[in-house]
Every structure is written in C-alpha cells, then in structure tokens.
N, C-alpha and C positions, 0 to 999 in steps of 0.2 A: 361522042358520049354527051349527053345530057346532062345538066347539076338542076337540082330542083333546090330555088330558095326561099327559106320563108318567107312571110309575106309581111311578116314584123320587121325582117332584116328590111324587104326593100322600103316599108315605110318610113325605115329609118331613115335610109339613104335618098327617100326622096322630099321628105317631110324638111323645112327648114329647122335649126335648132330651137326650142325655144315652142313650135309651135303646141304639140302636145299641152303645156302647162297651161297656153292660153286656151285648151278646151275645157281645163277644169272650171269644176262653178268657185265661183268667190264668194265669201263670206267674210262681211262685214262685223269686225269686234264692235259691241255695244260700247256708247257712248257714255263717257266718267258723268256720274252727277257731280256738279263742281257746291260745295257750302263753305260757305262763311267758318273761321276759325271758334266762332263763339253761334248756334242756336239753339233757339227753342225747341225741347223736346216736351212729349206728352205720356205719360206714362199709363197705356191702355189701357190697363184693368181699375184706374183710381182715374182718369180724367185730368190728374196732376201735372199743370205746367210746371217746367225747372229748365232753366240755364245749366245748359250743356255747353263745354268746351273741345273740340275735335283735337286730340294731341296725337299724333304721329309718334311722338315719342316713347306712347304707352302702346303695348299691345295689349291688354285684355282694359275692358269698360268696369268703370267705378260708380258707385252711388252711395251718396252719402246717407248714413244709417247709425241707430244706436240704440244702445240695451239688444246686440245681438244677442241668441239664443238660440242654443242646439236642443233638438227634441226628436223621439221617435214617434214615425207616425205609415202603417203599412208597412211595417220592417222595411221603414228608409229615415235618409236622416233627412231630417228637415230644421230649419232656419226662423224663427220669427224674430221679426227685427220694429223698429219704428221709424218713422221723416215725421219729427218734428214742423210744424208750418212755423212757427216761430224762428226757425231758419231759412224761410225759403217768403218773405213779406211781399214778393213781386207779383204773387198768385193773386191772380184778379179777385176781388174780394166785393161783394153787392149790395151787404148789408151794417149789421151789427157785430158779426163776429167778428173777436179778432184772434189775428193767427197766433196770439200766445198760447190760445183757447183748445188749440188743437193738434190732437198726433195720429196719424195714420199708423196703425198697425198692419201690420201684412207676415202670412207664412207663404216659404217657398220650400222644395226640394231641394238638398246641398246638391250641384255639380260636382264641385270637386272644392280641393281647399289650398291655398297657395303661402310659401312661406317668404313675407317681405323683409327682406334685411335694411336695415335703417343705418344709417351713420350717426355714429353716437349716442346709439340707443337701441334696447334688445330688439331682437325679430318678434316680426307680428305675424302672428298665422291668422289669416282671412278667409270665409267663406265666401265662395263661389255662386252666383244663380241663375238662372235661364228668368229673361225679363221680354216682355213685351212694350216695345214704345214707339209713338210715331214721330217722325220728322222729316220737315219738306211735304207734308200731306202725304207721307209714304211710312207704312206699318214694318215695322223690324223685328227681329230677336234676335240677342247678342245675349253674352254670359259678361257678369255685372260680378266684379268686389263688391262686396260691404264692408265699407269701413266708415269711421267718423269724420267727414268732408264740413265741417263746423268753421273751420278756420281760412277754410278756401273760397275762391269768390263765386266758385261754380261747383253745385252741388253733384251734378251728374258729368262724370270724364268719359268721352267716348275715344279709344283707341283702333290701332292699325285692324284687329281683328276684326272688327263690323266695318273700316272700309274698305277692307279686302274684300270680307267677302259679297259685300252690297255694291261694290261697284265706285265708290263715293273717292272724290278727289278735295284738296282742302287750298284757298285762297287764304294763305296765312297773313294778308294785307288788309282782310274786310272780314265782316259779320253781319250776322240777319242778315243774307241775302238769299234764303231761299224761298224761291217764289211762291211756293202754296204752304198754306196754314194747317196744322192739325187741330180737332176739333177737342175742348179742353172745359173743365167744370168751373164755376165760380166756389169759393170759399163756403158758401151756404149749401150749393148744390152736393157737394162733396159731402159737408155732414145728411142732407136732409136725406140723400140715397145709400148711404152707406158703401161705395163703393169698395172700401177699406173699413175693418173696424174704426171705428173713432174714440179717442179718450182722451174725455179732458185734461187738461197740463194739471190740474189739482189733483188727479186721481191718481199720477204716479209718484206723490210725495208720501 
C-alpha cells in the first residue's frame, strides 16, 4: 500500500526549526528622534518662535493664549484667542518695536473641549485646536489647549500625544539639542506681513 504525503508535512520534517522565519523579510522599526526636554518651536502659520517644554507627563499639547473666544463660523464652532509678544520677549526682535507693542490674534476650528479639574480651585473647561508647528527643522500638527500659560516659563507644552505619534523620544537631562533649525520671523517681519492679525497692546484697553 502506498501513503501519499504532503509536501508541507515533509518540509516540515526536513526543514530545520526556525528556518522558515529566517525566509521572512525583516523590517526595521524606524528610528526615535531623540530632543532635548526644553526647544524651540515655530509656529507655522505666524513665523512665531516660543519655547516649548516636552512633558511626558501631559498627554495632549498646550499653548498659551488669552481673551479666548467662542464663535460661530460655517455651522462650526470656532476659537479666537491672542499670544500676547509681551510674554514671549525672546522673539528675535530687529528693530524698534517692542514686544509690549504687540498681540497676534488668530481664529481656529474648536476640536473638541476638555474639562481640567484643578486642586483647590473649580474646573476649567478648555478649548481644544488642530495647530501647525515646526521643530527640529521638521513640520507637525498636534491638538493644542488653550489656556493662559502667563505664569509658566514656557509658553508652549508639548505632550505624550505628538511623541507618540511623531515618533519623538525625550533626554530629560539636556535641551536645544536638536540639530536643525526651523525657519522663524523677526518682531518687525511678523507685523509688517501680517501673518497673524496684529493689534496694538493700546487697542485692547
């Protein structure tokens, strides 16, 4: 009598363990960009340099903002908010103006809205917004709080969610260290293009 065997059974039986997996192709996980626990971001649409701090601790990105404002606009809610330059004086500056002089106005689309409970103090409901910024000479968008960051040493907080999903790992022993520059406006170039509405610190009194 004859037995007919597959020809998977005998590959199996002749093939070493192990060898099959060494025909698979490999694939290499892309490599962490590693930054500094404190750099410079540039915030695309206005040219605006600001110190950023990479916190692990926070998951969603913060930016400091004030005189937020809800408003409808194409049956959606939308956000206009201000950045003060008078809080951010490290913006490279070329001429005569000075940053007291000046507030960038900006509207955004609400994402979504998130409710922070505070110790010692009621909860804050925050809006949410889809931002574009670069850092490390590399273009991002993450979803940004707004809140008043006035009191902090770093106007823009980046958390776990943009280094997830960007790839980005943090040397919480160093800063500025990432090797390529993003490209960013001076204090004059800022008003004279209007990147951002511009309005004088006199004109919100």
């Amino acid at each position: 009598m004859k037995f007919l065997i597959p020809l998977s059974l005998i590959a199996a039986l002749v093939l070493p363990a192990g060898a099959s997996a060494e025909t698979e192709p490999q694939t290499d996980a892309p490599v962490p960009e590693t930054l500094g626990f404190v750099e410079w971001v540039v915030m695309n649409d206005t040219g605006l340099r600001l110190k950023a701090r990479l916190d692990t601790g926070a998951k969603t990105s913060s930016l400091h903002a004030v005189n937020v404002e809800e408003f409808e606009k194409d049956d959606q809610k939308w956000v206009r908010f201000q950045i003060p330059l008078a809080d951010h004086k490290d913006h490279p500056a070329e001429g005569d103006i000075d940053h007291e002089e000046v507030i960038l106005e900006l509207e955004r689309p609400v994402e979504r809205t998130v409710l922070i409970k505070r110790k010692g103090a009621p909860s804050q409901r925050r809006y949410v917004v889809m931002m574009d910024f670069c850092i490390a000479g590399s273009s991002h968008t993450t979803q940004f709080s707004l809140t008043d960051r006035g009191n902090f040493s770093y106007p823009v907080l980046l958390g776990r969610r943009f280094m997830s999903d960007d790839n980005i790992l943090i040397d919480s022993a160093d800063s500025f260290i990432a090797s390529k520059e993003c490209e960013y406006m001076s204090l004059e170039e800022l008003v004279e293009q209007h990147q951002a509405k511009i309005i004088k610190a006199d004109e919100t009194t």
